[in-house]
C-alpha positions as CSV (number, residue, x, y, z in Angstrom):
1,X,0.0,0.0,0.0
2,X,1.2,3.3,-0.9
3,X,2.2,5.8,1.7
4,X,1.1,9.2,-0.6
5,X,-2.9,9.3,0.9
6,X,-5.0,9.0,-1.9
7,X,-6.6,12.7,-2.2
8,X,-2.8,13.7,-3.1
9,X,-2.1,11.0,-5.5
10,X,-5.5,11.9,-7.3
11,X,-7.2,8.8,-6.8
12,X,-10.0,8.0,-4.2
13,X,-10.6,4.8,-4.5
14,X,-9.2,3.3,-1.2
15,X,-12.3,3.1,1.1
16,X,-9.9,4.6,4.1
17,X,-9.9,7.4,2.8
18,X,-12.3,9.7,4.3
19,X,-12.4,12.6,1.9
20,X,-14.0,9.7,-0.6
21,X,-16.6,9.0,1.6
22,X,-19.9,10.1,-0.2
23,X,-21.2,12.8,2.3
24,X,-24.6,14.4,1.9
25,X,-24.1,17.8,0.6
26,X,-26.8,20.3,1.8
27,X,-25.8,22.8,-1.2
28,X,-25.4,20.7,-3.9
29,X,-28.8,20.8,-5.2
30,X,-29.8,24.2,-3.8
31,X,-30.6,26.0,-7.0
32,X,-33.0,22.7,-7.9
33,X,-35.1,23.9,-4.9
34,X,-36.1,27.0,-6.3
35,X,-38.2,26.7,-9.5
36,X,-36.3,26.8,-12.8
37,X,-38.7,29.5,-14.0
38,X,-37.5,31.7,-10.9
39,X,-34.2,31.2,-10.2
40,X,-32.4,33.1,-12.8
41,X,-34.7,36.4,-12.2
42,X,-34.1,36.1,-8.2
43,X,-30.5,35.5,-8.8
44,X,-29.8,38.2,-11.1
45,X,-31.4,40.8,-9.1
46,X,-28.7,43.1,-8.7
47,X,-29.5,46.3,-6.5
48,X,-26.3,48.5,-5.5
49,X,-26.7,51.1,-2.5
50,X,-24.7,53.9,-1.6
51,X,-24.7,56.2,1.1
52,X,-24.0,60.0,0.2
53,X,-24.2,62.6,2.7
54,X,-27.7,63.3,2.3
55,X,-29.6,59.8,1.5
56,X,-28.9,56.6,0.8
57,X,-29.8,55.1,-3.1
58,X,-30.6,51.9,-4.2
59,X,-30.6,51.7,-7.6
60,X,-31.7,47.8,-8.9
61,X,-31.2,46.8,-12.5
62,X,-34.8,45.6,-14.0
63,X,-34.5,45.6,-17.5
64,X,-37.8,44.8,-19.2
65,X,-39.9,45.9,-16.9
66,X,-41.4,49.2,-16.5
67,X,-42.8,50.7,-13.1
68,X,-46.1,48.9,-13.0
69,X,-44.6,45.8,-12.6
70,X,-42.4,46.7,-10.1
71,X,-43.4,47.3,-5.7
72,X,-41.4,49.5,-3.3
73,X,-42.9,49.0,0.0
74,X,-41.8,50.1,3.8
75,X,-42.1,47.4,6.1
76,X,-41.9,47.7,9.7
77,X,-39.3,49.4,11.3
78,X,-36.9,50.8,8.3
79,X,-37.1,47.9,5.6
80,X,-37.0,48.8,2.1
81,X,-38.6,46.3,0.2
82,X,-38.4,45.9,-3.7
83,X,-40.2,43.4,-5.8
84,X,-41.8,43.0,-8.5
85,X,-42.4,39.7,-11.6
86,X,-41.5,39.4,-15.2
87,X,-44.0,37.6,-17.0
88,X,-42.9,34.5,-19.0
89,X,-43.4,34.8,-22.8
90,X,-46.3,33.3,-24.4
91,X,-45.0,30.2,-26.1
92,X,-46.4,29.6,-30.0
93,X,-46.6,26.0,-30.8
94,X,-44.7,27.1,-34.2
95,X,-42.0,28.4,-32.5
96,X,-38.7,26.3,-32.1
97,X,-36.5,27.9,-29.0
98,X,-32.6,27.1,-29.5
99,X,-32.3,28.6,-26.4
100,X,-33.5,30.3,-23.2
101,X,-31.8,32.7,-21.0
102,X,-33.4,35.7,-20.3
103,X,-35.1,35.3,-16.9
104,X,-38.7,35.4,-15.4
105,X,-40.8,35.0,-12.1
106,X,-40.8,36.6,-9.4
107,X,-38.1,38.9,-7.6
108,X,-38.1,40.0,-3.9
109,X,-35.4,41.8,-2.4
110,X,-35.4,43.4,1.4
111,X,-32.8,46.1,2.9
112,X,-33.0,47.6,6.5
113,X,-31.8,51.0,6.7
114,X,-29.6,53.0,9.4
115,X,-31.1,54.7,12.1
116,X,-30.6,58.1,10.6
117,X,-33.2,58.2,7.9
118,X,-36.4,59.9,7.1
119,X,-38.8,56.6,6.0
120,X,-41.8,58.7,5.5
121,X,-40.4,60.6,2.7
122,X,-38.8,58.6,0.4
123,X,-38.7,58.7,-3.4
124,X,-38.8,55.9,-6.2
125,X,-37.9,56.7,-10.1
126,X,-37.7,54.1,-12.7
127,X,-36.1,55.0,-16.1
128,X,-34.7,52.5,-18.8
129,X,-35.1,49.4,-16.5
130,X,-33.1,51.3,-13.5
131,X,-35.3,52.1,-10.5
132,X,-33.7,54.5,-8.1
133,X,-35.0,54.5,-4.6
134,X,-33.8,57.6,-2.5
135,X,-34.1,57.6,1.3
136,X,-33.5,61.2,2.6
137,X,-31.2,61.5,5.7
138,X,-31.7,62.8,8.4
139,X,-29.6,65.6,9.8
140,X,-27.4,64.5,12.4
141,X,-26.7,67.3,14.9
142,X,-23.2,67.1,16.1
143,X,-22.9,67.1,20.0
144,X,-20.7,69.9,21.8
145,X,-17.9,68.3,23.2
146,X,-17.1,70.1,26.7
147,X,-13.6,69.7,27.9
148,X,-13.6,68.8,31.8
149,X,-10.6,69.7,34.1
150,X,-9.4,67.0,36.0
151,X,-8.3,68.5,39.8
152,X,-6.1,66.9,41.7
C-alpha cells in the first residue's frame, strides 16, 4: 500500500480514505429547490446602495420591466422592500427555442436602513429598466464636546 494518501495522488478509491466517503451535501442541489422558471430572475437581481451625505440610493437593475410591474414598499421598522415579476413569454406552438436565457418570475429583495433616515419621505424613479430609490437623511446634529478639568 502506498504511503502518498489518496486525495494527493489523485485517486479515491481506497475506502480509508475519508475525503471519498460520499457525504450528503446540503448545497449541492440548492438552485434545484427553487423553481427553474424563478431562479435566474431572483438571482440576477442586482441592486447596489450607496450612502452620500444626504440619503442613501438603491438603484436595482430591472430591465424589461417598466414601473407597474415593479413594488417599493416600507415594512416595519426601516425595511425597504423591492419586488416586482417578469412575465414568461407566451409560447407559439410554431415556435422552435434554440435557447432560453433571459429570466422570469418573481423577484423580492429586502434592505434595513440605518437609524438616521427619514422613511416617511422617500422617493422611487424608474427609467430605462433602472429604479432609483432615495431615502433622505436625516440631519445628524453634532454634539458639543465640553472639555472637563481634572483636579487633583
Amino acid at each position: 500500500m502506498s504511503m502518498i494518501p489518496s486525495f494527493l495522488s489523485g485517486q479515491r478509491s481506497n475506502i480509508f480514505d475519508p475525503f471519498s466517503l460520499n457525504v450528503w451535501d446540503p448545497f449541492k442541489d440548492f438552485s434545484t429547490q427553487i423553481s427553474k422558471e424563478n431562479s435566474a430572475f431572483v438571482n440576477s437581481t442586482r441592486v447596489d446602495w450607496k450612502e452620500t451625505p444626504e440619503a442613501h440610493v438603491l438603484k436595482a437593475d430591472l430591465p424589461g420591466l417598466n414601473k407597474e410591474e415593479v413594488k417599493v414598499e416600507v415594512e416595519d421598522d426601516r425595511v425597504v422592500r423591492i419586488s416586482g415579476e417578469r412575465k414568461i413569454e407566451k409560447e407559439d406552438k410554431n415556435d422552435t427555442w434554440h435557447r432560453v436565457e433571459r429570466s422570469s418570475g418573481k423577484f423580492v429583495r429586502s434592505f434595513r436602513l440605518p437609524e438616521n433616515v427619514k422613511m416617511d419621505q422617500i422617493k422611487a424613479a424608474m427609467e430605462n429598466g433602472v429604479l432609483t430609490v432615495t431615502v433622505p437623511k436625516v440631519e445628524v446634529k453634532k454634539t458639543d464636546v465640553k472639555a472637563i478639568e481634572i483636579s487633583g
